[in-house]
C-alpha positions, 0 to 999 in steps of 0.5 A: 619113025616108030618108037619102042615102049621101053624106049619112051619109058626110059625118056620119062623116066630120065627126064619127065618131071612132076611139073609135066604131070600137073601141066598135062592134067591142067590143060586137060582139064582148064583147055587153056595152056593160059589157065593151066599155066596160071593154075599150077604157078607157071608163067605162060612161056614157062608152060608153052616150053614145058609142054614142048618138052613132054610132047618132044620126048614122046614124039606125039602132038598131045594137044589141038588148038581151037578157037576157044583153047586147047583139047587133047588128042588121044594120045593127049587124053591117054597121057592126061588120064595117067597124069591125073592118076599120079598125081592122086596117088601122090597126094594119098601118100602124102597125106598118108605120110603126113597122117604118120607124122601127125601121131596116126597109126596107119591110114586107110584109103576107102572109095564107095558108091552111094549105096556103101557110104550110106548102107556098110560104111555107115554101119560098120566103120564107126566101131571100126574107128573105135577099135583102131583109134589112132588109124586115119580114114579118107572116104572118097564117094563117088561112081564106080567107073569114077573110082575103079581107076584109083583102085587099080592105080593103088591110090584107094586100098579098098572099092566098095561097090557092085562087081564090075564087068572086069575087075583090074589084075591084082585085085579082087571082088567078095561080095559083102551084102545082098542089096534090093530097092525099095520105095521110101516117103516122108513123113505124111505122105498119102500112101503111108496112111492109107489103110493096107497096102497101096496097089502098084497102080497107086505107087506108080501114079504119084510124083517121083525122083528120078535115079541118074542114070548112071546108078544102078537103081536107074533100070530098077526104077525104068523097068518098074514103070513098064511092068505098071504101063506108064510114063513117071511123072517127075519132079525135076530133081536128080536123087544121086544124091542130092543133100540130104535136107534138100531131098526131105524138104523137096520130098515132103513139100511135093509129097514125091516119092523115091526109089533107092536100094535098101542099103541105104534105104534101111540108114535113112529109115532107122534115122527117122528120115522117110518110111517105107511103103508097103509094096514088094521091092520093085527088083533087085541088083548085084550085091555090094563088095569090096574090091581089095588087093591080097594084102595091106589095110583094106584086106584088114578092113575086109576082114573085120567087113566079113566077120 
């Protein structure tokens, strides 16, 4: 029999518990009840009712068994997803509550790409900090499609990022800095020290580190070797990004070379870390912004952002 909405809602509301969340996520996760159990201290006959429970009030099986455990149906994936976003909110509360407690002023929850963290974070946050000293920080790095959802859930006050597709009700995007790529060599690689400026065929015939494919640079880097004609040779290490001593170390010892977008390009360059070859940007790519609500602390740090 089909079960209206509100009626769910009410069920949840009167008799979910947290428990249910972190068990959900748990199995979702671990894909063992057993392992689930053990993780959030419940005994195994404990969770196995407790799951029972949650899958009664809403009527839908949430998990399959198998021959290795457990996997989610879609409605256990669907329940899973909104568990796990509760269950970070409630943690950023409790450290903002906590923070409070400790002498803090206020508490600013900030999600960014690669590109933010090295590039707009690095440059601005730092006086930002000095003129609100007794605001707590948390700086969460990560993808975007990874920390959109925090976003709309409230759980991050502001996402620094590239405009998405579609930007969640209730929040909006301003555009903060243009951003390019551009191709980066440590200390003592050939082309740094060739007279004038490498050819395209040069910069494309060395080894290089390839961007993941998921960042956006990843289309820059495919559509700069099919304007050069050929197939990259690769060296073996994802560059999203790998620590930084690694990546100088495999860069310098292997002489390879990397494509990164010139907003953080431009941090590993004032630092002394690569230098940059003489050629123009392979291409460019949507502006980093902030994705923020219309009021509360990312829309003052918006604020001090755009000034």
């Amino acid at each position: 029999m089909d079960v209206a909405p509100a009626t769910l809602l009410s069920r949840l509301l009167a008799k979910g518990r947290l428990r249910h969340l972190q068990l959900l996520a748990s199995i979702a996760d671990l894909g063992s009840i057993q392992q689930a159990a053990s993780h959030i201290g419940l005994s195994q006959p404990a969770a196995t009712h407790a799951l029972a429970d949650i899958e009664d009030l809403l009527g839908v099986q949430l998990f399959e068994r198998h021959a290795r455990g457990m996997r989610t149906t879609r409605s256990g994936q669907l329940m899973a997803e909104c568990a796990r976003s509760m269950l970070t909110t409630l943690r950023a509360s409790t450290d903002s509550v906590a923070a409070l407690r400790q002498g803090a002023t206020g508490n600013l929850r900030l999600g960014a790409i690669p590109a933010a963290t090295g590039g707009l974070l690095a440059e601005r946050l730092p006086a930002y900090l000095n003129a609100r000293p007794g605001l707590q920080v948390e700086v969460v790095e990560g993808s975007r499609e990874q920390l959109l959802p925090q976003a709309a859930s409230g759980s991050l006050d502001m996402l620094l990022c590239r405009r998405p597709e579609a930007v969640p009700a209730g929040l909006e995007f301003v555009p903060l800095q243009e951003d390019a790529a551009v191709i980066v060599a440590a200390a003592g690689h050939p082309l740094l020290d060739a007279d004038g400026a490498p050819t395209l065929a040069q910069v494309a015939s060395q080894l290089w580190i390839e961007p993941r494919p998921e960042l956006a640079i990843h289309a820059v880097f495919k559509a700069f070797f099919e304007r050069a004609g050929v197939v990259p040779r690769l060296c073996r290490l994802s560059s999203a990004a790998p620590p930084m001593p690694l990546l100088i170390a495999v860069m310098q010892a292997q002489q390879a070379l990397v494509m990164v977008p010139q907003t953080l390009g431009n941090w590993y360059m004032q630092h002394g870390h690569f230098q940059r070859l003489r050629i123009e940007s392979p291409g460019s790519f949507q502006p980093i912004g902030a994705i923020v609500r219309d009021q509360g602390p990312g829309r003052d740090f918006l604020d001090w952002l755009a000034a």
